[in-house]
C-alpha positions in Angstrom: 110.0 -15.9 -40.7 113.0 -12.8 -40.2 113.0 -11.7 -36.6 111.7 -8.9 -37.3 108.7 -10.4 -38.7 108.7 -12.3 -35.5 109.1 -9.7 -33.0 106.4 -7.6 -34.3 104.0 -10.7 -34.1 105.3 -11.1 -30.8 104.3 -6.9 -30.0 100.5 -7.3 -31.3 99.9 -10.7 -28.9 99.8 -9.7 -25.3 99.7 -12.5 -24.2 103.6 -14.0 -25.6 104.9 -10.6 -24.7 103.9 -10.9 -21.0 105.1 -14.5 -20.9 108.2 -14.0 -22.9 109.0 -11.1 -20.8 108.1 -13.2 -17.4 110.7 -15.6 -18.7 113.4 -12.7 -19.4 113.2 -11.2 -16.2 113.6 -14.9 -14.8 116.7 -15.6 -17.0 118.0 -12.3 -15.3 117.2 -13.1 -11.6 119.1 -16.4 -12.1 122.4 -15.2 -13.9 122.1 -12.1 -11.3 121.3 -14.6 -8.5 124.5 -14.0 -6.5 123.8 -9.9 -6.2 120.3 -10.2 -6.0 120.3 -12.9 -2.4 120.0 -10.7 0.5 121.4 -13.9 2.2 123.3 -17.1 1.4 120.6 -19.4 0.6 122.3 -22.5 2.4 123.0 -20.5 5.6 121.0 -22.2 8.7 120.3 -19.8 11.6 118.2 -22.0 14.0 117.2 -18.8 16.2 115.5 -17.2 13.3 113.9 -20.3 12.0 110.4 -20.0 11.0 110.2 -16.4 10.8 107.3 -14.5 9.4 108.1 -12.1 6.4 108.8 -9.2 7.7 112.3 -6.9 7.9 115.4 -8.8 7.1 113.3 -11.3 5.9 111.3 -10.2 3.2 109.5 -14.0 2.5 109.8 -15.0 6.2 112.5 -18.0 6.6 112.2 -21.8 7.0 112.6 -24.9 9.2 116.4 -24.7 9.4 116.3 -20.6 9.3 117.2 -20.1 6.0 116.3 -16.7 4.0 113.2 -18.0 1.9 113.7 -15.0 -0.2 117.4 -16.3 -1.2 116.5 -19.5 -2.0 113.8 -18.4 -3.9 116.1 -16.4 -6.2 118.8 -19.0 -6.4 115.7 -21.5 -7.5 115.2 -20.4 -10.6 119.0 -21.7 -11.6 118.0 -25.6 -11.4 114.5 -25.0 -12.7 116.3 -23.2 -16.3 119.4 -25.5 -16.1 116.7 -28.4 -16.2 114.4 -26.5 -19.1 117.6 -25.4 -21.1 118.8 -29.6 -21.0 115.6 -31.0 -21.7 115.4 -28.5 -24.6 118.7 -29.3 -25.8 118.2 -33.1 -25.7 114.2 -33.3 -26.8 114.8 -31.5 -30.2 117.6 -32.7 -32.0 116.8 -36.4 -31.1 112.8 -36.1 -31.7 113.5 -34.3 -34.7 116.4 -36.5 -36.0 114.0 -39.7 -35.2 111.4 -38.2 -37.5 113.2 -36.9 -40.2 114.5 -40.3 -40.4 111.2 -42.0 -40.5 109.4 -39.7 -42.6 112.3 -39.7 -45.7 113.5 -42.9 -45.5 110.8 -44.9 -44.7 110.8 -49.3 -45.0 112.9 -51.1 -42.3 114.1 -47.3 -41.1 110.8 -46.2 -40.5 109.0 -49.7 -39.2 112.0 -50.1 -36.2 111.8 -46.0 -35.2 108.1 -45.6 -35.0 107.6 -48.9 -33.2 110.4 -47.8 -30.7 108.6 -44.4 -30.8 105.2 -46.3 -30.1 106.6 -48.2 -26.8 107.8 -45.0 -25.2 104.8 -43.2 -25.9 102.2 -45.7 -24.4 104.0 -45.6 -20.7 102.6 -42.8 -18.6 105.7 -40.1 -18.8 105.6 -38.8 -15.4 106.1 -42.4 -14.2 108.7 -43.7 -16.7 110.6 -40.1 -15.9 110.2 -41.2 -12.3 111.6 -44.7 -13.1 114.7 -43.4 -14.8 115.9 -41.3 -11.8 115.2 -43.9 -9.8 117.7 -45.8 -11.5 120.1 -43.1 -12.1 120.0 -41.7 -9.0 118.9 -38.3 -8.1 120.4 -34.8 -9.4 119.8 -32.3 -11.8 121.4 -33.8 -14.8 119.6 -37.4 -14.2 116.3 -35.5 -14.0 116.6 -33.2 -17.2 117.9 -36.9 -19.0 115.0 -38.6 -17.9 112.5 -36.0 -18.6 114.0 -35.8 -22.4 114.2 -39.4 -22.8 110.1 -39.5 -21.9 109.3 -36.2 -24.0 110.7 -36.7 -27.3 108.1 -39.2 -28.7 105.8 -36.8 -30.0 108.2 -34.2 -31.9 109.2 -37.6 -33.5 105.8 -38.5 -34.8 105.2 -34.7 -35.6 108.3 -34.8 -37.8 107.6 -37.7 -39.3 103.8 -36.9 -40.2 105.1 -33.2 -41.8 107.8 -35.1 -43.9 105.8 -37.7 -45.3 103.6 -34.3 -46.8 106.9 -33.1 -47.5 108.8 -36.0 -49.1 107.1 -35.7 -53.0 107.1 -31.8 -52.5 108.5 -29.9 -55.6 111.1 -27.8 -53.1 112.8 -31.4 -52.4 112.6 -32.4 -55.8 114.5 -29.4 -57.1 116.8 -29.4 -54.2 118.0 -33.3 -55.1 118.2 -32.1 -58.9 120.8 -29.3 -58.2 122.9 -32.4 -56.4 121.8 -32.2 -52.6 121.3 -35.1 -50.7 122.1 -37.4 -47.8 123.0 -35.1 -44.6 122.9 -32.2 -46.4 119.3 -32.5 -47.5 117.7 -33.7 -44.5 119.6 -31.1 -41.8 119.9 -28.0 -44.2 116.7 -28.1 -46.5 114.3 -30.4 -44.4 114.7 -29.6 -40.6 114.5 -25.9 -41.2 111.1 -26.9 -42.3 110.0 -29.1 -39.3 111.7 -26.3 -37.1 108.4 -23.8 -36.2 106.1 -26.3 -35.0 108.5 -28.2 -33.2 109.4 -24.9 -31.0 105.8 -24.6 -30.9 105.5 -27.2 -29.4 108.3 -27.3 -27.2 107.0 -23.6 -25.8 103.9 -25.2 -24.6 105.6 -28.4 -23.5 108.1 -26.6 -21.3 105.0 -25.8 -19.1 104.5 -29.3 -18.4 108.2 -30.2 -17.7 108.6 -27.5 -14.9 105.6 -29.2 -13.7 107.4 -32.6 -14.0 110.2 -31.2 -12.4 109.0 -29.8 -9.6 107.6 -33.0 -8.9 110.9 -34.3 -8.8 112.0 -32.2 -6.4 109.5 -32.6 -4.3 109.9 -36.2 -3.9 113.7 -36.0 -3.4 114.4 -37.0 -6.8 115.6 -33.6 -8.4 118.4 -31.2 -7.1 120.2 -32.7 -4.5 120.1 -30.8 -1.3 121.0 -28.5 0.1 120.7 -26.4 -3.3 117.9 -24.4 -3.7 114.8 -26.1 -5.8 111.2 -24.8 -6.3 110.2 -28.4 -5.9 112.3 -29.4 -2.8 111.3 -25.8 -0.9 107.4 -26.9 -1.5 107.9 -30.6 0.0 109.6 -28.5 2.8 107.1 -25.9 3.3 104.3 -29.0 3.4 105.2 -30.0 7.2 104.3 -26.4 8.4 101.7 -25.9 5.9 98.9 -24.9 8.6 101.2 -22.3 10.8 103.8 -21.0 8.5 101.8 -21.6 5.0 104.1 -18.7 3.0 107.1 -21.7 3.5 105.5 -23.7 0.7 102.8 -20.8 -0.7 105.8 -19.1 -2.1 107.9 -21.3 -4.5 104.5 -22.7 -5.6 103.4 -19.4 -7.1 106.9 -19.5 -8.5 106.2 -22.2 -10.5 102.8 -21.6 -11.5 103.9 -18.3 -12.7 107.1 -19.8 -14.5 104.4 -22.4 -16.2 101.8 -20.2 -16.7 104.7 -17.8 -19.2 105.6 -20.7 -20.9 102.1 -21.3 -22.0 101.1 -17.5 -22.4 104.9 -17.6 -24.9 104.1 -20.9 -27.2 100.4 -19.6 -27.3 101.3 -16.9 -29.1 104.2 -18.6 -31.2 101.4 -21.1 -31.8 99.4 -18.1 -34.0 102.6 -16.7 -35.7 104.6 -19.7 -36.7 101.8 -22.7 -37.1 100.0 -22.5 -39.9 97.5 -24.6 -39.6 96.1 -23.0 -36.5 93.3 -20.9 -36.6 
């Protein structure tokens, strides 16, 4: 599908334009974070702490008087860092799993799948949990440990698509004009798997700022004292009942951040899967 194709799709679904244009102006507010601040976000002012919003404050500021607002903007940073390595990680390795498995098949496949098959039946949120644990905490660790738990299923969904694909006539004609090994399977077969795999990875990304937050809010994300949606929630929760907006705010964040994702690979979902109704 040309761009063009794509962006017009994109133009008559409401739905992936508001999400993919939630996710623009988010990609903006963190590369712009540094002019956008009203404050330093790691600046503690213990007279102010605790303040409603108001002037000077437009979100109020928390336990340690720091400018919610600020550490809001500067937020979104770890939350895209963590999407973008996750992303870069998941899909060449599911993908390269799969393709594997699905052309090859015999010993190649049986050891893959079965390897694919062990990650996939422990509970990911935990197993993503584990690995920080033994890595220790930061931003890197937890975009490592969330791929490592995610890319399972884009294996399987590879493999199922190139096992259709494998006796196709396109592959046949492809290995009579001479291509083959690394050739064939990255520049004739991937480009094939590709959509659904970003389909999937659109509505997947949802999930994984979930999973991240989570992190954060358990100290196992961002270390401190950089901003994270996650960490500023577990913050906000020990004045939940008199200063709720401490906690209230960065949550919306992330339901809004999650909520694009989903409205963005809904939409890619109806232009690039074809098997969707």
């Amino acid at each position: 599908m040309s761009t063009m194709t794509l962006t017009q799709g994109l133009r008559r679904s409401p739905s992936s334009t508001i999400g993919l244009s939630i996710i623009v102006f988010l990609v903006f507010v963190a590369l712009l974070a540094p002019w956008l601040a009203p404050a330093d976000p790691n600046w503690q002012d213990a007279a102010n702490r605790l303040l409603p919003p108001g002037y000077g404050h437009w979100l109020g500021t928390d336990s340690y008087g720091r400018d919610v607002l600020s550490r809001l903007i500067y937020g979104t940073r770890p939350t895209l860092g963590l999407v973008l390595l996750v992303t870069v990680i998941t899909l060449p390795l599911g993908l390269s799993v799969g393709i594997l498995s699905g052309y090859y098949g015999g010993w190649i496949e049986r050891i893959l799948m079965r390897f694919t098959d062990v990650v996939m039946s422990m509970p990911r949120l935990i197993l993503a949990f584990a690995f920080v644990a033994m890595l220790g905490p930061g931003l890197v660790n937890g975009a490592l440990a969330l791929a490592l738990t995610t890319w399972p299923a884009y294996a399987r969904q590879a493999r199922a698509e190139i096992q259709l694909l494998r006796k196709s006539d396109y592959l046949a004609a492809a290995e009579m004009m001479g291509i083959g090994g690394i050739r064939l399977l990255w520049g004739h077969i991937m480009p094939m798997c590709l959509p659904s795999a970003v389909v999937r990875l659109a509505l997947d990304l949802a999930g994984i700022i979930l999973a991240a937050a989570g992190l954060g809010f358990l100290g196992l994300g961002a270390r401190p004292p950089m901003a994270e949606w996650g960490s500023m929630v577990a913050e906000g929760m020990q004045v939940i009942f008199d200063q709720w907006w401490i906690a209230a705010i960065p949550g919306v964040a992330i339901l809004i951040s999650s909520l694009a994702f989903n409205l963005l690979g809904d939409g890619l979902r109806d232009l690039l899967d074809p098997h969707h109704d």
